[in-house]
Steps between C-alpha positions, in 0.01 A plus 500: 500500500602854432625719805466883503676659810357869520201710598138529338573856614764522260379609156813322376379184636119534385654541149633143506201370717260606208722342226467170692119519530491597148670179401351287780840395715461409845709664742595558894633794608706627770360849520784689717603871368866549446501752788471148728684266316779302692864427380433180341223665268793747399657165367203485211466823499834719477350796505272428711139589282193288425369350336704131486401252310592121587412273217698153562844602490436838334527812739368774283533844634339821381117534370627561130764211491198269682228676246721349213627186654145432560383568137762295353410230711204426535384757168081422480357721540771797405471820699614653202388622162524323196684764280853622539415824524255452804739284693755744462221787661410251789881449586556869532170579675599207733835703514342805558280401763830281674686837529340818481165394666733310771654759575204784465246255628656271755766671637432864523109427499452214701879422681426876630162521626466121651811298504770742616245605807400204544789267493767758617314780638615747272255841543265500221566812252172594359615824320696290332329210373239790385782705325588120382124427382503800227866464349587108486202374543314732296723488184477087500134501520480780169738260321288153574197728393659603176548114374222323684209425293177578540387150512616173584901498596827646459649227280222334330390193728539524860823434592843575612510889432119494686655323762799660564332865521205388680653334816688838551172695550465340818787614637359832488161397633638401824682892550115626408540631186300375171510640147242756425251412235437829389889509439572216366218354371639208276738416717225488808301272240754229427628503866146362569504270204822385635438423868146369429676165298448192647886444505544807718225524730675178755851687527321805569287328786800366684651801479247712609497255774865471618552893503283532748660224698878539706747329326569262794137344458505494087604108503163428681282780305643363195382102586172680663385634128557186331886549393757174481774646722824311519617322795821698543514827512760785435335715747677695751348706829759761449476779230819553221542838347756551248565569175493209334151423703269539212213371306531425163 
């Protein structure tokens, strides 16, 4: 059976959680955040980010890498388009949404607001997540408005650029702050289009679920809402900050 070691919380690991439903594989999952991951998950993980994905003897690291090791192995049905020219547009929005909505939506959106208080009790700097809401995160949301149609998705058939963008959102929802429709109207559109597929709307559950939920008592939240969670765990009680303590 597959493994994923990572959090629901982490858009990076709903990414690769949606690819498996899409292509029906089983999984567990050991659903710790980098922030509390012990030295031995630094071992699989040498820069210590989720999601990992354990596949026999394959340790897969990164959502992209796992996004194509996962196509290429087990391809039906493809999370990508059929022509050249599409797949080429999904693998940049993917790259898009990897980096600059990591870093506009995930770190200086949601790391700010809820993990950096939270976790580390770093003072929460509204001013600046608003200042941060109308430059970064303003400018990302008029460029996925400029190419996103007005029906069905971003690529064609829902897949890997859908995915990729969508899972981000979230990140965002938990610091309270949602696109407006009378802004970006397209963009508002296919955001619902996105989250309401059947592929997406399990990830999302759990990790509506788990963010509410301290990260010592995720294991048993996880097994509560129906998730296969591994029998060992990389889990540690003590937080790690660092640089190379990311998600990715």
């Amino acid at each position: 059976m597959i493994t994923i070691i990572g959090n629901t919380v982490s858009p990076y690991v709903r990414k690769v959680l949606v690819i498996l439903g899409m292509k029906g594989l089983d999984f567990e999952i050991d659903p710790i955040t980098p922030f509390y991951g012990n030295d031995d998950f630094a071992k699989i993980s040498p820069v210590r980010r989720i999601p990992v994905l354990i596949d026999g003897d394959a340790v897969v690291n990164d959502s992209s890498v796992i996004a194509q090791y996962l196509e290429e192995k087990y391809p039906a049905p493809s999370i990508l388009p059929a022509t050249p020219e599409a797949r080429a547009q999904a693998r940049w929005l993917e790259e898009f949404a990897d980096s600059r909505l990591g870093d506009a939506f995930v770190w200086k959106g949601f790391g700010a607001v809820v993990v950096a208080p939270a976790v580390f009790g770093t003072p929460r700097d509204i001013d600046a997540f608003k200042r941060h809401l109308e430059s970064d995160v303003a400018d990302i949301c008029d460029y996925l408005e400029s190419l996103t149609p007005a029906a069905g998705y971003l690529t064609g058939a829902f897949g890997l650029a859908d995915i990729s963008v969508a899972v981000m959102f979230s990140a965002m929802r938990y610091a309270r702050w949602t696109p407006d429709p009378a802004r970006w109207p397209k963009l508002v559109a296919w955001l619902a289009r996105a989250e309401a597929h059947p592929a997406m709307s399990g990830p999302r559950e759990w990790s509506d679920a788990l963010i509410k939920t301290h990260p010592k008592d995720q294991r048993a939240k996880a097994k509560e809402i129906g998730l296969k969670v591994t029998e060992r765990s990389y889990f540690t009680a003590t937080p790690r900050r660092g640089p190379m303590t990311v998600i990715g």
